[in-house]
C-alpha positions as CSV (number, residue, x, y, z in Angstrom):
1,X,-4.4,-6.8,-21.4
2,X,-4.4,-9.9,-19.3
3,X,-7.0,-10.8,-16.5
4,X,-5.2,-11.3,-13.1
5,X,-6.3,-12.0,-10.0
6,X,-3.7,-11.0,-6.9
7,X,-4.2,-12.5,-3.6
8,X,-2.0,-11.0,-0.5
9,X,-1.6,-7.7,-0.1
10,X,1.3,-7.6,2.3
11,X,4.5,-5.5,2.9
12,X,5.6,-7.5,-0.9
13,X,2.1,-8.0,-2.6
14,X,0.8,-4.6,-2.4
15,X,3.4,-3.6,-4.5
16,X,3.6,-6.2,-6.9
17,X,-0.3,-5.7,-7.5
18,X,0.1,-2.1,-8.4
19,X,2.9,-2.4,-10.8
20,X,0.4,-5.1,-12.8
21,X,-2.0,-2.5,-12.3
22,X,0.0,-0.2,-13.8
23,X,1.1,-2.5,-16.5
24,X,-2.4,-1.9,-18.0
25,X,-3.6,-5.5,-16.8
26,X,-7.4,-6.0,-15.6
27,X,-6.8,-6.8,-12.1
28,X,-8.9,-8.2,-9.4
29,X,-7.2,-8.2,-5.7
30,X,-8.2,-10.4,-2.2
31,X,-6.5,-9.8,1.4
32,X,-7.9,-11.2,4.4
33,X,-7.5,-7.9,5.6
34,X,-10.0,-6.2,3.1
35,X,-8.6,-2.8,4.2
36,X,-5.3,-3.8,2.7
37,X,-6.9,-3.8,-0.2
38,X,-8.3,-0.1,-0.8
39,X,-4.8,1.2,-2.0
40,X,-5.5,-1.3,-5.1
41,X,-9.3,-0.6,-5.1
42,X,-8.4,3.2,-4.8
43,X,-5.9,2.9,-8.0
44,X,-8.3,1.0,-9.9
45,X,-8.6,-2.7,-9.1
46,X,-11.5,-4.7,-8.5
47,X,-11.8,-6.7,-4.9
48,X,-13.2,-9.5,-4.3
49,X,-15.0,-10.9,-0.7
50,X,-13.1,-14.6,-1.1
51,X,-10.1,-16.3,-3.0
52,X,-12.9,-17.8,-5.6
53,X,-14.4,-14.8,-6.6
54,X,-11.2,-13.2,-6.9
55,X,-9.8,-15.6,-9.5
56,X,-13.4,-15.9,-11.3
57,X,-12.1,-16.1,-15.3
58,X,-8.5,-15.0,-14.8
59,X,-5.6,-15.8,-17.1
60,X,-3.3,-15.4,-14.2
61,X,-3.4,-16.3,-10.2
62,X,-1.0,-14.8,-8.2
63,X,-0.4,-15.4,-4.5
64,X,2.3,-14.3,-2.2
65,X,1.6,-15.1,1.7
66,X,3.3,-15.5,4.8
67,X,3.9,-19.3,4.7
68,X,2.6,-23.5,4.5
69,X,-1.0,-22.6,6.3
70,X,-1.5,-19.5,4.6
71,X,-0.8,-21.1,1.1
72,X,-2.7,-24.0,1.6
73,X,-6.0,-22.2,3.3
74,X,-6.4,-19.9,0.0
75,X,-5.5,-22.6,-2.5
76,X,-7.4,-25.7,-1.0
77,X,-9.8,-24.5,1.9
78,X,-13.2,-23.3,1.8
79,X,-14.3,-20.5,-0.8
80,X,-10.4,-21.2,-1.8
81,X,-8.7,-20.6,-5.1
82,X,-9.5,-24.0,-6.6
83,X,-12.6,-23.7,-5.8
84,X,-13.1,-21.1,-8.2
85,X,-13.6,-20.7,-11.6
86,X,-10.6,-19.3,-13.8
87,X,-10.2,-19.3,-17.7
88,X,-8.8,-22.4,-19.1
89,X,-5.3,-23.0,-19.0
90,X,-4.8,-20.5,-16.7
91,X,-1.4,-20.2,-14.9
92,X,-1.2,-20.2,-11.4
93,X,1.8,-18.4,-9.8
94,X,2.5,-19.2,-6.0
95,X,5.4,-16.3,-5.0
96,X,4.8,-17.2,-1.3
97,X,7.9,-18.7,0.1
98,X,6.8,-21.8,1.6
99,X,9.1,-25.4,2.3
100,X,9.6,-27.5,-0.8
101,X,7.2,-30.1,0.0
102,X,4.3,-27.8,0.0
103,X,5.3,-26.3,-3.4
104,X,5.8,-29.4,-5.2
105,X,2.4,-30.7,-3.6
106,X,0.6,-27.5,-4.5
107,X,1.7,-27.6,-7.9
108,X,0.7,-31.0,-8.7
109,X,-3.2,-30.1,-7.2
110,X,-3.2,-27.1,-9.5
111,X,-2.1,-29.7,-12.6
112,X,-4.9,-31.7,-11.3
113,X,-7.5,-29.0,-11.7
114,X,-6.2,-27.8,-15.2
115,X,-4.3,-24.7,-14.1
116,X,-0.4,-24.4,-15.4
117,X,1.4,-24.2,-12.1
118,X,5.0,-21.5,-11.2
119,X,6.9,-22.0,-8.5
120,X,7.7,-18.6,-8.2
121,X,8.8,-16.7,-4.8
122,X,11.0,-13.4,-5.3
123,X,13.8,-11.7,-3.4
124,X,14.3,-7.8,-3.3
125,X,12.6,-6.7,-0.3
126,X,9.1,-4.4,-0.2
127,X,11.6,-1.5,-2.0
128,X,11.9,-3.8,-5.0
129,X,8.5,-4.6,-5.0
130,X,7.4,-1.1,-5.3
131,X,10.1,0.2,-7.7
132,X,8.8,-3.1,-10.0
133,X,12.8,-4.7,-9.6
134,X,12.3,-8.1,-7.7
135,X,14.2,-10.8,-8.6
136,X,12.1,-14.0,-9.4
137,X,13.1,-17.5,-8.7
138,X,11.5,-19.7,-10.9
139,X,10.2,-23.9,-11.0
140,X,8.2,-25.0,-13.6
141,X,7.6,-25.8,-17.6
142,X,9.8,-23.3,-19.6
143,X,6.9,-22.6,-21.6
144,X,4.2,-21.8,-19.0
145,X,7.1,-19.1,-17.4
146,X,7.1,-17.7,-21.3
147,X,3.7,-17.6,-21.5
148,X,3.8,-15.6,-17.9
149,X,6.9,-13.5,-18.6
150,X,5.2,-10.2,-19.9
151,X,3.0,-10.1,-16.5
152,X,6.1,-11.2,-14.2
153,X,7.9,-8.1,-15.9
154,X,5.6,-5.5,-14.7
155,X,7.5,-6.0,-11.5
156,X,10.3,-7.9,-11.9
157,X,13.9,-6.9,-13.4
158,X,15.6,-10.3,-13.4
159,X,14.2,-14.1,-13.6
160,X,16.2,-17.2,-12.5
161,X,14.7,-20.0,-13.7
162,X,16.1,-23.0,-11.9
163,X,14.3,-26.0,-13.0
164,X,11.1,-27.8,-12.2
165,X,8.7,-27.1,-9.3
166,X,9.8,-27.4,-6.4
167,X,13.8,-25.7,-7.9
168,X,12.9,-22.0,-7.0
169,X,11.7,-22.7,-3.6
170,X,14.9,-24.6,-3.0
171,X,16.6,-22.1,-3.9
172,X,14.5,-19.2,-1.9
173,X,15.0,-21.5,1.3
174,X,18.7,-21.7,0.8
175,X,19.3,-17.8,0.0
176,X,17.2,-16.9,3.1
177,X,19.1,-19.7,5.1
178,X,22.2,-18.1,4.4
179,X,20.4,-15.0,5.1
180,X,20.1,-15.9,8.6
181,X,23.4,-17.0,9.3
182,X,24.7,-13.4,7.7
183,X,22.3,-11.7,10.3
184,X,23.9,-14.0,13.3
185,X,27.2,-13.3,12.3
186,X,26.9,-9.9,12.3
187,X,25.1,-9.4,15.5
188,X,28.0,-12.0,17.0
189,X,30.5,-9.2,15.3
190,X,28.8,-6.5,16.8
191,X,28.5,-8.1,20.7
192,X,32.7,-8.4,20.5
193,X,32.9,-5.2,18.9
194,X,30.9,-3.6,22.1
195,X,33.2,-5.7,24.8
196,X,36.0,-4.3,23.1
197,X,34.9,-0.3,23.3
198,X,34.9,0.3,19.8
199,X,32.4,3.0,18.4
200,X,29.6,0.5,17.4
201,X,28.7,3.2,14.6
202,X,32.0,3.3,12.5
203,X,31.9,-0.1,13.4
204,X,28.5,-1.1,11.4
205,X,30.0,1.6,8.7
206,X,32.8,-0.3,8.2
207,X,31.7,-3.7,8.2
208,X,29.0,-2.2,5.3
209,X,31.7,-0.9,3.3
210,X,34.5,-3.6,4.1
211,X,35.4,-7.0,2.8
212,X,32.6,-8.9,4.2
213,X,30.0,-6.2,3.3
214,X,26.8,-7.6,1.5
215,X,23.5,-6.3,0.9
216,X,22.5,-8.4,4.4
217,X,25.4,-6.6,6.2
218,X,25.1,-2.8,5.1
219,X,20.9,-3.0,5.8
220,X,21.1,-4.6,9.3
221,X,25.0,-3.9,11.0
222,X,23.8,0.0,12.3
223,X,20.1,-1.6,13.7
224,X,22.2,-3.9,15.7
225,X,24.6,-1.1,16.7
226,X,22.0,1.7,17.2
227,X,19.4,-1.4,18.6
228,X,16.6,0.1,16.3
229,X,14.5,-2.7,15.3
230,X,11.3,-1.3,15.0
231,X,11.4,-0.5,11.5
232,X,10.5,-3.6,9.7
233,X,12.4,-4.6,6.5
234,X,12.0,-8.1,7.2
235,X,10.3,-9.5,10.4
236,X,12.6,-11.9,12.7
237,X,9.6,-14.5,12.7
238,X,9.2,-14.3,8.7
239,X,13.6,-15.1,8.8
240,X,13.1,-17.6,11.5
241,X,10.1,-19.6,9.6
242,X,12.6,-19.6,6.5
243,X,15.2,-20.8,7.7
244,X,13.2,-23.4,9.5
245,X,12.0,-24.3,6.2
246,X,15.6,-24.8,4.5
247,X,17.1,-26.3,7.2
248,X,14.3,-29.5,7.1
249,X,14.8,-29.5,3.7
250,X,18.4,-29.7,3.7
251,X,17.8,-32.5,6.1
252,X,15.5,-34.3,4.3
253,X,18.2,-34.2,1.4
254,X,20.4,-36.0,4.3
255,X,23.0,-32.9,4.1
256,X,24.1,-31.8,7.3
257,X,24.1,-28.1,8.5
258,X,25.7,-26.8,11.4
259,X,25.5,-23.2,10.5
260,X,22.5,-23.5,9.4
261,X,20.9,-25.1,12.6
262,X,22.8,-22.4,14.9
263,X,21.1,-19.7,13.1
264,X,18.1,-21.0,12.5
265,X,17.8,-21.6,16.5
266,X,18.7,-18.2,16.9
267,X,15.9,-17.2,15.3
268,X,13.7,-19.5,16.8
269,X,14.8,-18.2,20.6
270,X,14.1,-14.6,19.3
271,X,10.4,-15.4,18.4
272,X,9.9,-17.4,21.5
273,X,10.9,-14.2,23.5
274,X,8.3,-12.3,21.6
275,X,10.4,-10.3,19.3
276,X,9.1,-12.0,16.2
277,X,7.3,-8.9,14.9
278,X,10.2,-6.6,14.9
279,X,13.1,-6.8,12.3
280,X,15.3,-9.5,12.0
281,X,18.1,-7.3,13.1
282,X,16.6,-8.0,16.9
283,X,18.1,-11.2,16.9
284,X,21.2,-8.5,18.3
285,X,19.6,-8.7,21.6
286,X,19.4,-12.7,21.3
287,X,23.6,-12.6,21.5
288,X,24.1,-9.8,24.0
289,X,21.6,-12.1,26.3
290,X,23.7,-15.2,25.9
């Protein structure tokens, strides 16, 4: 049994949390939302009233968020994480997907204060989450992910890990980049597909089954034909703050990104009309509007 402290208890980290719980680990949870919190408390879990006393004597830290304020408020801000008192040598694992600078910043502050640091954001969607199969996307010391492994398992199935800090976020940034520009091209598909009078349904049936089907094209091709949006897999603003992540990055690595930057400013024009809550998929409306 390992003492973990979870912190964010969103559409991903109420999941993750209960499969640790599960795992037999001693868990301690924070959410800012405490009500978020009494599914964990319910199944066994201790809460905590701030970041600090959630993290009291842990082995293990795990955050997952909603992006660079978030992260940095519960690590460095008042009552936050550091501010705490874990176990020594504890590891600290930030699965929040947040730009590369952060990351690599926040890492070297946890060094400073004696933790072992993971940069550590997942893919697999709130299903893989709670069925314990997330994908993790791994920076850091190949012995500090070892160490972490056996708690990472409990729900995870697969582990990439792709070099120091800073590598998993780069990676996470580009994925959900390319993300982005699947979702575009799709709803872009769908808009011709409509002016043409084709049946929009055997359309998005199609496309999900056909040679450009991926996982991105089966889940959101019938929202954008059916314009059902209100079921949220993954919220347009969390896509659009993504891919505005990867795109500065890949700038800041002087690549240039055309693609990229359409997307990612369709994204953008979708949250500034309000529609950032809703799915991604809503960026459909974005095209038929232009």
């Amino acid at each position: 049994m390992t003492k973990i402290a979870f912190l964010g208890l969103g559409h991903m980290g109420k999941g993750m949390a209960l499969n640790v719980l599960k795992a037999g680990h001693e868990l301690t949870v924070w959410n800012r939302s405490p009500e978020k919190a009494l599914p964990l408390a319910n199944a066994g879990a201790r809460t905590a009233p701030t970041p600090a006393l959630a993290v009291e004597g842990a082995e293990i830290i795990i955050t997952i968020l909603g992006d660079d304020r978030s992260s940095e408020q519960i690590w460095l801000g008042e009552d936050g994480i550091l501010s705490g008192s874990m176990a020594a040598n504890a590891i600290a694992v930030e699965s929040t997907t947040v730009s590369r600078d952060w990351m690599i910043t926040l890492g070297s502050r946890c060094v400073e204060a004696g933790l072992r640091f993971l940069d550590c954001p997942v893919t697999g969607g709130p299903p893989g989450a709670d069925a314990g199969s997330l994908t993790m996307l791994v920076g850091g010391e190949a012995s500090t992910l070892a160490d972490a492994t056996p708690v990472l398992e409990a729900y995870s199935k697969r582990i990439y890990h792709f070099g120091p800090v800073g590598a998993g976020t780069a990676y996470k940034l580009i994925v959900n980049t390319i993300g982005a520009v699947q979702a575009a091209a799709v709803a872009e598909g769908i808009a011709v597909a409509r002016e043409a009078g084709l049946p929009l349904d055997m359309v998005a049936e199609a496309l999900g089954t056909g040679s450009v089907a991926s996982p991105m094209t089966t889940y959101i091709a019938l929202r954008m034909a059916q314009d059902n949006h209100d079921d949220v897999r993954f919220a347009a603003q969390w896509r659009s703050k993504d891919a505005h992540y990867g795109v500065n990055m890949a700038h800041g690595l002087g690549c240039s990104t055309p693609v990229f930057d359409a997307a990612t400013a369709l994204f953008k024009s979708a949250v500034d009309d309000g529609l950032g809550p809703l799915n991604e998929s809503v960026i459909a409306r974005m095209v038929e509007k232009a």
